[in-house]
C-alpha positions in Angstrom: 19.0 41.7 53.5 21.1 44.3 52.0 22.5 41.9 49.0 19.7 43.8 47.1 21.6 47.0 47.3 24.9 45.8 46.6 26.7 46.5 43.6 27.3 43.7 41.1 30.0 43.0 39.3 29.9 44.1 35.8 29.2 41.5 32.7 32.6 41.7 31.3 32.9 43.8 28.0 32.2 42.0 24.5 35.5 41.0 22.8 36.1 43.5 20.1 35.3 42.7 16.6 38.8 42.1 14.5 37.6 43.4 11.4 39.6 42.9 8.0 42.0 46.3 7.3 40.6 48.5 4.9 42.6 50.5 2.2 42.8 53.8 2.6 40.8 55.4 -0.4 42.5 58.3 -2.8 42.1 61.5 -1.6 39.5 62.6 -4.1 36.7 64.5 -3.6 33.5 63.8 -5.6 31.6 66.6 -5.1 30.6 69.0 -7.8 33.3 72.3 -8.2 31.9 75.0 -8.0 34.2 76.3 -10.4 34.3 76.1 -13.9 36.7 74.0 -16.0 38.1 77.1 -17.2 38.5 78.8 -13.6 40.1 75.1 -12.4 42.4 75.0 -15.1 43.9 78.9 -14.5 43.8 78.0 -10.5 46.3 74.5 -11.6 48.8 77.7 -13.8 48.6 80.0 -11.2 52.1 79.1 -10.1 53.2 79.4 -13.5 51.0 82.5 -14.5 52.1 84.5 -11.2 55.4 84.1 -12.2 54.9 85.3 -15.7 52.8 87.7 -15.3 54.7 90.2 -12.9 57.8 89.9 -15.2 56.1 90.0 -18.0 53.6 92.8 -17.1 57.5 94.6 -16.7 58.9 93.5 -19.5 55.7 94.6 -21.8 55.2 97.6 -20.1 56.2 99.8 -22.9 59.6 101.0 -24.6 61.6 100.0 -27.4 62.0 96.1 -28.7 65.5 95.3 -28.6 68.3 92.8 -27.6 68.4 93.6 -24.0 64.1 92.5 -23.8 64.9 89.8 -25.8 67.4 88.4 -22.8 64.8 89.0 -20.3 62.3 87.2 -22.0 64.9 84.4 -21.7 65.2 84.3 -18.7 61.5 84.4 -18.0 60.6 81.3 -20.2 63.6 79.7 -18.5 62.7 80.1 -14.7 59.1 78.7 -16.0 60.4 75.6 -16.6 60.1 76.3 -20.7 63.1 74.7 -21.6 66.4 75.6 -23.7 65.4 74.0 -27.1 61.7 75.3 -26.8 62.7 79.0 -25.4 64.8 79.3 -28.3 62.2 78.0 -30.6 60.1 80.8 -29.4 62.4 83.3 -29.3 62.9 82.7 -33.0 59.0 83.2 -33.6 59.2 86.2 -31.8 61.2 87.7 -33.7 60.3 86.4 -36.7 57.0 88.1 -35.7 58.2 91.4 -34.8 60.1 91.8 -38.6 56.7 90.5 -40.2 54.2 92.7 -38.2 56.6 95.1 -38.1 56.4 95.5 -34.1 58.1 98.1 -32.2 56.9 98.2 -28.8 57.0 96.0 -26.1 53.5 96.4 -25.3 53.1 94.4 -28.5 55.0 91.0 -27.7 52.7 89.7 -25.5 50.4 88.6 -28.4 53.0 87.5 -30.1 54.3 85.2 -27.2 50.9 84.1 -26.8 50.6 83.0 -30.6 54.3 81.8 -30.9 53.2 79.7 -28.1 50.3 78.2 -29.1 51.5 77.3 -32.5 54.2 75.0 -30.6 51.1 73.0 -28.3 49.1 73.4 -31.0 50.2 69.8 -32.3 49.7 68.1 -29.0 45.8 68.8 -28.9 44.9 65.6 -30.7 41.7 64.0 -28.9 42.2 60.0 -27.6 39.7 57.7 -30.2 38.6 55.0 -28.9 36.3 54.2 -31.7 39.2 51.9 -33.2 39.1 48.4 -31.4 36.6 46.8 -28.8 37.9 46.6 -26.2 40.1 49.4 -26.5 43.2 48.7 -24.5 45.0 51.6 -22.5 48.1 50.8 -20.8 49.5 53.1 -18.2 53.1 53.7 -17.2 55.3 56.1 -15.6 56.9 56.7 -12.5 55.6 56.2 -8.9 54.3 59.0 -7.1 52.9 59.9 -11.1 49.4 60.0 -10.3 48.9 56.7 -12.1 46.0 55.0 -10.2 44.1 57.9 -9.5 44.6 58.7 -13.2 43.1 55.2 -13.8 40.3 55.9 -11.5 39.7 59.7 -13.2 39.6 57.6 -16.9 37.2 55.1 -15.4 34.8 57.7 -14.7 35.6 59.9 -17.8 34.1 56.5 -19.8 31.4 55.6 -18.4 30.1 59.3 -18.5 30.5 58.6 -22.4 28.1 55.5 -21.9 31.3 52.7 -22.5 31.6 50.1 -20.6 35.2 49.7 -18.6 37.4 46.7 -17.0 40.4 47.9 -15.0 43.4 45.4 -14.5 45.6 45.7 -11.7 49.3 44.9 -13.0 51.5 46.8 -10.6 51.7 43.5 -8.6 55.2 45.6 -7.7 54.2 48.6 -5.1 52.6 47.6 -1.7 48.4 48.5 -2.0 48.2 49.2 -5.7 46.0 46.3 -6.2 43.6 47.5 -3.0 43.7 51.2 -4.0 42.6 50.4 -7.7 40.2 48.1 -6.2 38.5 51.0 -4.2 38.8 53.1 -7.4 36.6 50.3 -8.9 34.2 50.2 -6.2 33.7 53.7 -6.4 33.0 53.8 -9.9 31.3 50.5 -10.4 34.2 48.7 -12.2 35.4 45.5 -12.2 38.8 44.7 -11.1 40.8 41.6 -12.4 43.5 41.4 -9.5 45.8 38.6 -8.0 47.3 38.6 -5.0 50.3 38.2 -6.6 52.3 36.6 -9.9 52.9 38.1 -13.1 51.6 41.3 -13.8 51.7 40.2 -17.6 49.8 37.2 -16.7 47.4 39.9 -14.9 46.7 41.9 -17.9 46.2 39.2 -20.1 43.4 37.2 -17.8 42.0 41.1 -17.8 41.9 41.6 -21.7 40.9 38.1 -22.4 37.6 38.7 -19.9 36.7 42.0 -21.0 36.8 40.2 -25.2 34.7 37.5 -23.6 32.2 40.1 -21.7 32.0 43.0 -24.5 33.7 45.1 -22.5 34.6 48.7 -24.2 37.5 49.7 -22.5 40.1 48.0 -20.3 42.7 50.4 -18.3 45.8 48.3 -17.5 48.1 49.7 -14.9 52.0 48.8 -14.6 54.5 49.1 -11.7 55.9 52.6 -11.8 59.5 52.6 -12.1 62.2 54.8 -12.5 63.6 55.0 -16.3 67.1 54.1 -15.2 65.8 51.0 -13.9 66.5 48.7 -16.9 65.3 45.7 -15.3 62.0 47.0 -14.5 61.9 48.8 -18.3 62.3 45.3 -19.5 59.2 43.9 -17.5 57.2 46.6 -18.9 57.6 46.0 -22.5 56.8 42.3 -21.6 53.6 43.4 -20.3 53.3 45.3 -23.6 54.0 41.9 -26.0 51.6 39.7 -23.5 48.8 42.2 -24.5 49.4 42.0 -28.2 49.3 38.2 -27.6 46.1 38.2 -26.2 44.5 40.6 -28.8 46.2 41.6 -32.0 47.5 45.4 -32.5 46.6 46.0 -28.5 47.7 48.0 -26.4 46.2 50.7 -28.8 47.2 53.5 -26.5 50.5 53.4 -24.3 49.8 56.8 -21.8 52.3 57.8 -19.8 51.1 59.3 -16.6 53.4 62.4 -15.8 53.6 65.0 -12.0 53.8 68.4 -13.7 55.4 69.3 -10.2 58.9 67.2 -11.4 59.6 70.3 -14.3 62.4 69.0 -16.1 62.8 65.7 -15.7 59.3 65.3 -17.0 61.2 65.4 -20.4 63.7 62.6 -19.4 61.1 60.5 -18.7 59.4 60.8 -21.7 62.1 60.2 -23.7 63.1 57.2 -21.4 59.3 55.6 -21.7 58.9 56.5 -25.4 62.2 54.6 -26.1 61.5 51.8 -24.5 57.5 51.6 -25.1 56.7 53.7 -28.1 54.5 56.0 -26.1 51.1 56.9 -28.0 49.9 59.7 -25.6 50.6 61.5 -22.0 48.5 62.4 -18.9 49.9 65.7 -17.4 48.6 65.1 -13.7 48.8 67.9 -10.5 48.6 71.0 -12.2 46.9 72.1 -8.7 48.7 75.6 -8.4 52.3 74.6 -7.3 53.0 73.1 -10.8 55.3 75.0 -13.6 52.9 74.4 -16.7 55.7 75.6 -18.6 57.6 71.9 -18.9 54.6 71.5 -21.2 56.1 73.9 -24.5 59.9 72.1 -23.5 57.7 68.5 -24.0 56.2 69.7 -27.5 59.8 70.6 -28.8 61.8 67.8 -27.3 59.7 64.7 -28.5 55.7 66.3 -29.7 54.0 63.3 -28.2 50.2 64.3 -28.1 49.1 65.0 -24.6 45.9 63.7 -24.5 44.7 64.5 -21.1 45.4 67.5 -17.8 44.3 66.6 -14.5 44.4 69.8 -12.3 43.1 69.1 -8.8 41.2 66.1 -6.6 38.0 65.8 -7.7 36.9 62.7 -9.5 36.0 64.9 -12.4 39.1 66.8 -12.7 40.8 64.8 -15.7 39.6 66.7 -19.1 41.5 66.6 -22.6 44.0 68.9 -23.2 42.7 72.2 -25.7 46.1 74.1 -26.3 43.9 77.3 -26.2 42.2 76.8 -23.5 45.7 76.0 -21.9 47.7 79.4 -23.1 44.7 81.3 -22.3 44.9 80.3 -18.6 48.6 80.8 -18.6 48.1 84.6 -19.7 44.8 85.5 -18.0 
């Protein structure tokens, strides 16, 4: 009579559910900033202009232009990741400045850094126009670690807000979760991704630009296995990937960017010079100016080969990718 108050046994618990693993997405935020682009773009110098402007605000403090301010403001441009060749190139504006104006107080060689400066980026502020071809094929190289695929993702976004239409192929068959985390990058921004599990990333690009000719697509952004420049082998693979796409449509890729940290300082010039030789680079993407970045590697990229930089990221958010304004950039570095 007491079965009723004994406890039963308990149903035994559901098998869990084995479900599929699921790529981890970028770590981008798409929430609105609350900051401008202009407030964003001085927060990505701040390393830079901190570091400028306590020497600087020393150095043009006031007193006589001579020889002995010209060596500090050597070794200023130097420690900001300026460059030899393009710290000597403005050092010779300087002073050509200073004879001209007739300048005789330090107080006055701050403008004439600023415009000594901007004359050298100047050059490099030439807009990306993709009026030229349909589709417009962009292929993207550089190194891993770059910022390539969340570049790719950024561009994606940067289209469609221009009302084009935009295809993204997944070459970089070569690094582990590429192919997934470009495939959440196209879920995100409502973009198809031509991927394959594996195979030829030439033959990946190719299937890619042949659909988006077939679909009247207006953009397709073709990623490629980052690689190190001294890696000749992989160099090689690249520039295949670069004569597959002119065989599926003529004069394409019309735009080779090469995805750049701003973090590596120097050796962001040896890798332009290393992809441009190879590739014939047509424009860069300056990535992670976030704060901790020397924007100064940009001056020693205009004197050591003046490719045009065609876009800054400078933080997370999806909408952090904008095209580079040389003013706008020496302005931030200086204010």
């Amino acid at each position: 009579m007491f079965d009723f108050f004994k406890k039963k046994p308990a149903d035994p618990p559901p098998a869990p559910e084995v479900a599929e693993p699921v790529p981890a997405a970028p770590v981008v935020t798409q929430e609105k900033p609350t900051l401008s682009w202009t407030e964003r773009l001085k927060r990505g110098l701040a390393k830079t202009r901190s570091q400028l402007g306590a020497q600087l605000a020393a150095l043009f403090g006031g007193g006589k232009i001579d020889e002995d301010v010209y060596e500090e403001l050597e070794t200023i441009l130097l420690t900001s990741d300026v460059g030899i060749a393009a710290t000597q190139a403005l050092l010779e504006q300087i002073r050509t400045r200073v004879k001209r104006q007739n300048l005789s107080d330090t107080t006055q060689l701050k403008e004439a850094l600023k415009q000594s400066l901007l004359e050298l980026l100047a050059p490099l502020e030439q807009p990306l126009d993709i009026s030229r071809a349909n589709p417009y094929v962009i292929m993207l190289a550089g190194v891993n670690g770059a910022g390539k695929t969340t570049t790719i993702g950024k561009l994606a976004n940067l289209f469609q807000a221009q009302g084009k239409s935009v295809l993204i192929a997944a070459g970089d068959t070569f690094r582990a979760a590429a192919r997934e985390q470009l495939q959440v990058w196209g879920a995100r921004n409502n973009v198809h991704v031509v991927a394959q599990e594996s195979g030829d990333p030439a033959a990946v690009i190719f299937d890619a630009v042949n659909s988006a000719r077939a679909k009247g697509i207006d953009i397709v952004l073709a990623d490629t296995a980052g690689r190190l420049p001294t890696q000749l082998n992989l160099m090689e693979e690249i520039r295949k990937v670069q004569r597959v796409i002119g065989k599926a449509m003529p004069e394409a890729p019309h735009e080779i960017l090469l995805v750049l940290d701003a973090n590596t300082g120097q050796n962001a010039v040896t890798q332009v010079k290393a992809f441009d030789d190879a590739l014939g680079v047509t424009g860069l993407v300056l990535s992670k100016l976030d704060g901790t970045a020397k924007g100064g590697v940009i001056a020693a990229i205009a004197q050591s080969r003046p490719i045009p930089i065609r876009f800054i990221g400078v933080g997370e958010s999806i909408d952090d990718l904008r095209p580079f304004r040389a003013s706008e950039f020496v302005d931030a570095l200086f204010e």
